[in-house]
C-alpha positions in Angstrom: -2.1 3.2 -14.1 -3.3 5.4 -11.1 -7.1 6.0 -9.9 -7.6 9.0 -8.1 -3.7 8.4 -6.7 -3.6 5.0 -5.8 -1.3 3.0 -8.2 -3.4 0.1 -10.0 -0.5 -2.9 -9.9 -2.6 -5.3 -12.3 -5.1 -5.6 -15.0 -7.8 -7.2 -12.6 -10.9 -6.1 -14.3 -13.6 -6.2 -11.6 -17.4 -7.9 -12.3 -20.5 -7.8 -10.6 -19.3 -9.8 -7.5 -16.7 -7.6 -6.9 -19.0 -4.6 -7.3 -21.5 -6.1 -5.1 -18.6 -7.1 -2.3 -17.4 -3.1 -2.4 -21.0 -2.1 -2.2 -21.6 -4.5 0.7 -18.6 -3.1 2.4 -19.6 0.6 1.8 -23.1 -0.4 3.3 -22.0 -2.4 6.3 -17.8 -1.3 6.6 -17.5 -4.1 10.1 -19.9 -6.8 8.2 -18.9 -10.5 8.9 -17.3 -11.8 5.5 -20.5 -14.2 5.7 -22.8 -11.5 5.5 -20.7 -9.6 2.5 -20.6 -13.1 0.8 -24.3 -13.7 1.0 -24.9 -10.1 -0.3 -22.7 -10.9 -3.3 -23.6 -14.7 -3.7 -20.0 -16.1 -2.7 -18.8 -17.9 0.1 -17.1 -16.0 2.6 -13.6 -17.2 2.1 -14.3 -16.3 -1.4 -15.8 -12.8 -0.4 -12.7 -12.3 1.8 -10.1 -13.5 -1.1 -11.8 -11.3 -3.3 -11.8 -8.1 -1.5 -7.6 -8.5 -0.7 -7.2 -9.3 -4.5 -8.9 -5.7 -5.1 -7.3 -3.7 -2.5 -3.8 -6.0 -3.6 -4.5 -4.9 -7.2 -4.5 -0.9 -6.1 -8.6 -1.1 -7.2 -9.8 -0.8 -3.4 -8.9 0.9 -0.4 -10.1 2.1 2.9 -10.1 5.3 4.0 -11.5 6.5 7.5 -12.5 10.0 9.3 -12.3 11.0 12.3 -15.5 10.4 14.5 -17.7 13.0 16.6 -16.1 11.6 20.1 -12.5 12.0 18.6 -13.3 15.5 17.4 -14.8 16.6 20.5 -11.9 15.5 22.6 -13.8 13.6 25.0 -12.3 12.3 28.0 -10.9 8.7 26.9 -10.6 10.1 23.3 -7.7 12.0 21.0 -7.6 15.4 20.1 -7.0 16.4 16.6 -3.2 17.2 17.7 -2.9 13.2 18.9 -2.9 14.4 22.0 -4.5 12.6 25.2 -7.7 14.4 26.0 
């Protein structure tokens, strides 16, 4: 089964903890897994165990974009092209 791509390898069926762990994450992407687990009502060994059994199952992933400073080519940054700046 693929979701917009990305292969689904088992038939995890997330619930409300796992919803509330992504929607932590999407809030706050560098939280603490203490924080996430509060948020969702878990430990955070159990928030953290969670989250790789979602992105291991193909049901989460992480994507990133570019920043302001690495599309401005600031001194220190990239440019687009991988370049030094």
């Amino acid at each position: 089964m693929q979701i917009e791509g990305h292969l689904v390898k088992d038939s995890h069926v997330p619930d409300d903890i796992d919803f509330r762990i992504v929607h932590a994450l999407q809030s706050a992407p560098r939280a603490p897994w203490g924080a996430v687990g509060e948020v969702a009502g878990v430990s955070a060994p159990t928030a953290a165990r969670r989250w790789e059994r979602l992105v291991d199952s193909g049901l989460a992933w992480i994507v990133t974009y570019p920043g302001p400073a690495y599309l401005s080519g600031r001194p220190g940054t990239r440019s687009c092209s991988g370049e030094s700046a």
